[in-house]
C-alpha positions in Angstrom: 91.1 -125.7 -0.9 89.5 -127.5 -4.0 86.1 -129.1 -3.4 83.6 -131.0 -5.9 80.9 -128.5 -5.5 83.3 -125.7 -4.7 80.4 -123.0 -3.8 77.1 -123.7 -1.6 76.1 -121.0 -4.0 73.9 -121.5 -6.9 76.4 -122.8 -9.9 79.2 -120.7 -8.8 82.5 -121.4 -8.9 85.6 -119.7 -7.4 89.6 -119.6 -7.6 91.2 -117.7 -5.5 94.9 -116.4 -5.0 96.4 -114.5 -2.1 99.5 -113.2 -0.6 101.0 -110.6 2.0 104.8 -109.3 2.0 106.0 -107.5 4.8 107.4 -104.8 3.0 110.7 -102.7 2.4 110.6 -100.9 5.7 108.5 -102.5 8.0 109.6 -104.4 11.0 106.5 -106.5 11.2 103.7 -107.5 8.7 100.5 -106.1 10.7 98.1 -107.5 7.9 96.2 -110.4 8.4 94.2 -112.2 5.6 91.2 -114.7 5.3 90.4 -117.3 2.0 87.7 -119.1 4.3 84.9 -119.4 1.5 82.6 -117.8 1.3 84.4 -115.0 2.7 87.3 -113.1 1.8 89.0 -110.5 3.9 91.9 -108.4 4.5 92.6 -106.3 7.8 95.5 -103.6 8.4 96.5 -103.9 11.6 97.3 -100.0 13.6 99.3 -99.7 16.5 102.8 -100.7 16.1 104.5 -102.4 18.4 102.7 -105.8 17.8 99.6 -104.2 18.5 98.4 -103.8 15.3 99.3 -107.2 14.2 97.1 -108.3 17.2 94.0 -106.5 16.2 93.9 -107.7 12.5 94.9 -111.5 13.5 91.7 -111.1 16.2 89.7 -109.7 13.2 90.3 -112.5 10.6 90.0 -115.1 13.6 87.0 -114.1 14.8 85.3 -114.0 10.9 87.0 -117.9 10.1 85.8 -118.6 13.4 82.2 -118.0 12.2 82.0 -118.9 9.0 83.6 -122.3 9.0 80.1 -123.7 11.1 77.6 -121.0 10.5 75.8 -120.0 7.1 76.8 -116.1 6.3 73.9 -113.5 5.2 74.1 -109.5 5.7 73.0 -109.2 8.7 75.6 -112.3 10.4 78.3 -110.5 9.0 77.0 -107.1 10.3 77.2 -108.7 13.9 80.3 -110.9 13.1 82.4 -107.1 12.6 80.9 -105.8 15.7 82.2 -109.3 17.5 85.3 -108.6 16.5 85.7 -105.0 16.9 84.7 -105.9 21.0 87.1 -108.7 21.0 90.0 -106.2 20.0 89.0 -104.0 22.6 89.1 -106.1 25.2 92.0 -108.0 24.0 93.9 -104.4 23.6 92.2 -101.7 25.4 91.4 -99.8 22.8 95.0 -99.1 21.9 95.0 -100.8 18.9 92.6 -101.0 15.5 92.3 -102.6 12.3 90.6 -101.8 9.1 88.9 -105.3 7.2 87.3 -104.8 3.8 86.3 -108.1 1.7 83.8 -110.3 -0.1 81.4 -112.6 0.9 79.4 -115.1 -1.6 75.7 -114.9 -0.4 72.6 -115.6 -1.5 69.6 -113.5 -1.6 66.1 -115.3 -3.1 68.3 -117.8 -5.3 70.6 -115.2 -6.7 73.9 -115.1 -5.7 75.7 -111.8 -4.4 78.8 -110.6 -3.7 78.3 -108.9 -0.4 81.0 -106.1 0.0 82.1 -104.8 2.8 84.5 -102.3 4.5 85.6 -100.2 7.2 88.7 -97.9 6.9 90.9 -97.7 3.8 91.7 -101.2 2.6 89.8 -101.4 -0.3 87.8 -104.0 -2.7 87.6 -103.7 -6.4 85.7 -105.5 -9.4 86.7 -106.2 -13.0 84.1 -107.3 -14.7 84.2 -106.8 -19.0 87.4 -104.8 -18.5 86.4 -102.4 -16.4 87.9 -101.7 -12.7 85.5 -100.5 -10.3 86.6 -99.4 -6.8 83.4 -100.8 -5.0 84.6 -99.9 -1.3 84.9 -95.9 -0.1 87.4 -95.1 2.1 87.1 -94.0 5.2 90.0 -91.6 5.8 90.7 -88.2 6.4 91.8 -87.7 2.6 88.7 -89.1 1.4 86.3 -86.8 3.3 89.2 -83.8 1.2 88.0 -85.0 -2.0 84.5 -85.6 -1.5 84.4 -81.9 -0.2 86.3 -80.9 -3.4 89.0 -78.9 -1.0 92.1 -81.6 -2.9 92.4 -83.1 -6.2 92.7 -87.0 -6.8 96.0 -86.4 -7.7 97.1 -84.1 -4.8 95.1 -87.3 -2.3 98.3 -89.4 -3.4 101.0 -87.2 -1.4 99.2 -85.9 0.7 100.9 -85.7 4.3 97.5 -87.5 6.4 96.4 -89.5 3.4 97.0 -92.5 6.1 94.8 -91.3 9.2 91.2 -93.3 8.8 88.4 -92.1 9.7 87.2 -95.6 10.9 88.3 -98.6 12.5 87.9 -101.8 14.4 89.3 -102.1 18.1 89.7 -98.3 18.3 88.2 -94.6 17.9 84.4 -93.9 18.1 83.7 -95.1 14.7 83.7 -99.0 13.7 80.3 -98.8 11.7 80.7 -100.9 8.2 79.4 -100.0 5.0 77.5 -102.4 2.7 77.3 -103.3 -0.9 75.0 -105.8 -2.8 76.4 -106.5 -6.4 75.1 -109.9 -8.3 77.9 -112.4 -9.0 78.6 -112.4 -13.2 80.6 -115.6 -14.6 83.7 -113.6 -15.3 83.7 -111.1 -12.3 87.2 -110.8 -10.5 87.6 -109.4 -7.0 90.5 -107.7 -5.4 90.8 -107.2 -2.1 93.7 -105.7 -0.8 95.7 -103.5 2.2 96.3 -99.9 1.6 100.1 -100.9 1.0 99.4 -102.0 -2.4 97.3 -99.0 -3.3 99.3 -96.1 -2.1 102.4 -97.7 -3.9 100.4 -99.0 -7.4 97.9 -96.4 -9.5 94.7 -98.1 -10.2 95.6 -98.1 -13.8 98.9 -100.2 -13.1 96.4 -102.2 -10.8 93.9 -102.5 -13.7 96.8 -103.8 -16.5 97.7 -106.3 -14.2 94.4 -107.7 -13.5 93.2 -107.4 -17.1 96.8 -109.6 -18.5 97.2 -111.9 -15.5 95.5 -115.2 -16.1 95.8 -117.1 -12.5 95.1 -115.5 -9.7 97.6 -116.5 -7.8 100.1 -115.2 -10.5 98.4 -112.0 -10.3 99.2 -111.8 -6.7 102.0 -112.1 -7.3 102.5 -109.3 -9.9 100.3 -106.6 -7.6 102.8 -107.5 -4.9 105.8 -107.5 -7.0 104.4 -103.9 -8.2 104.2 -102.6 -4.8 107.5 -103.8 -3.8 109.3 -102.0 -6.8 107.5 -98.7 -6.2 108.8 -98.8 -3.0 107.3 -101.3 -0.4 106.4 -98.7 2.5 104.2 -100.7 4.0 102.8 -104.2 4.3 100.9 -105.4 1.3 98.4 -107.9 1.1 95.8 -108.7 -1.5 93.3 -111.4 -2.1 92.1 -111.8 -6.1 89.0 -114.3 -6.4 87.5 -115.1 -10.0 84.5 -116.3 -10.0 82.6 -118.6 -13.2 79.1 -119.8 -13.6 80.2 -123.5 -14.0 76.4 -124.1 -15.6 76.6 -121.0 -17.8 79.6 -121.8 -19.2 79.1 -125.5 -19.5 76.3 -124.6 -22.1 78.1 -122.0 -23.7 80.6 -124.5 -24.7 77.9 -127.1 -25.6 76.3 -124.8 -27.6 79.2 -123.4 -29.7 79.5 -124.3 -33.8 81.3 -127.6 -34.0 84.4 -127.5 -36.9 83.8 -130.2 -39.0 87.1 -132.5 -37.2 84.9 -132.7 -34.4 83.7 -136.0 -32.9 79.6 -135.8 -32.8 79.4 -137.4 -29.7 81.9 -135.1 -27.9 80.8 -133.2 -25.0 82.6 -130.7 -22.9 84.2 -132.0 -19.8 85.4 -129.6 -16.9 88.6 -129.6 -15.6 89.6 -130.9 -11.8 90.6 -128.2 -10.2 93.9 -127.8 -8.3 94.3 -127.6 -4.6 97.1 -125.4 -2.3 97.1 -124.1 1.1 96.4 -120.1 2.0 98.4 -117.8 0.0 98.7 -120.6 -3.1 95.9 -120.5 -5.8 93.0 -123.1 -5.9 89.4 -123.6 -6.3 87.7 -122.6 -3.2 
């Protein structure tokens, strides 16, 4: 979705690609996704027979639901999970679950944030000056392994319960989010993606694609393409948003050394931006 002033934040503006893939194996994609700006999410459904595809579709509902009328701060996406984590339970009696981890563009005393959240072991990332940061923590049994210093990082990748989570939506006695604050830089880009991407891709194969991939959307496409070659055990889905101070960047331009071909009266004009459905890139 393209728009004139693309973010109700500040001068910030976002492109966004996204994409899921069923997978090698899988009968059924259980992941569901969200682009609604200014939130962006991915869920993993659990439960199998449908059930899990259920949970995560209720998940990503209920947060488009609420963010297509309503303004979103911390503490409306704090109650926004705990909707949807009761709307799953009803809707599957507790038999089924979903992780979500994601983005949202706030805005805290005229500064804009990414708010980051997560529950479970889909995870969100930030590049920002070529550096990858995994922002999210898992919440999974091989997580609590390492943190205890009992496995090594590299014995976490094989291990045989290195997909039981420790927390979920719809299901267990756990569904509590964590929180992060991080201040939005021109330049930052997001990933937010399933575990099926991650236990198929190191993040050093994640980080070369990110750091070489221009558009978005075409990096989607690369992570997914990654995933599927390594073997495609599960569904994979990510979300990558870039995000540019239009302002910031504006002046940058205006300010930079003119050659001496250059027009005096010449001043920088921004691009229109394209426009696609979910799952194709555009300005958001």
């Amino acid at each position: 979705m393209t728009q004139d002033n693309p973010s109700p934040i500040g001068n910030i503006r976002l492109t966004v690609g996204a994409g899921t893939d069923r997978g090698l194996r899988r009968e059924l994609n259980e992941d569901s996704f969200t682009t609604a700006s200014p939130l962006f999410a991915v869920a993993d459904g659990m439960g199998g027979h449908e059930a899990g595809e259920v949970a995560s579709r209720i998940c990503v509902e209920t947060m488009t639901e609420y963010v297509r009328r309503h303004e979103l701060g911390a503490a409306e996406l704090q109650q926004l999970i705990a909707d949807a984590d009761r709307r799953i339970r009803a809707a599957a009696g507790s038999r089924a679950g979903t992780t979500v981890t994601g983005a949202a563009l706030v805005e805290e005393r005229g500064v804009p944030y990414w708010l980051v959240f997560n529950v479970g072991d889909s995870r969100t990332y930030r590049l920002n000056q070529g550096i990858l940061e995994q922002i999210s923590v898992d919440h999974s049994e091989v997580q609590e392994l390492l943190e205890a210093g009992r496995i090594t990082a590299q014995e976490a990748l094989v291990h045989p319960r290195r997909h039981v989570v420790t927390r979920a939506l719809g299901t267990g006695d756990d569904s509590e989010p964590d929180f992060w604050m991080l201040p939005v830089e021109s330049g930052d880009r997001m990933l937010i993606c399933s575990d099926g991407l991650t236990s198929e891709v190191s993040d050093e194969h994640i980080h070369a694609i990110l750091g070489s991939t221009v558009r978005p959307q075409d990096a989607v496409q690369a992570l997914i393409q990654a995933a599927l070659c390594s073997g495609g055990r599960d569904n994979i889905t990510a979300i990558v948003v870039d995000a540019a101070d239009v302002a910031q960047d504006a002046a940058q331009v205006a300010s930079a050394p003119r050659t001496e071909d250059e027009e005096t009266d010449t001043l920088p004009r921004l691009e229109p931006g394209g426009s696609g459905p979910a799952g194709q890139q555009g300005q958001v």
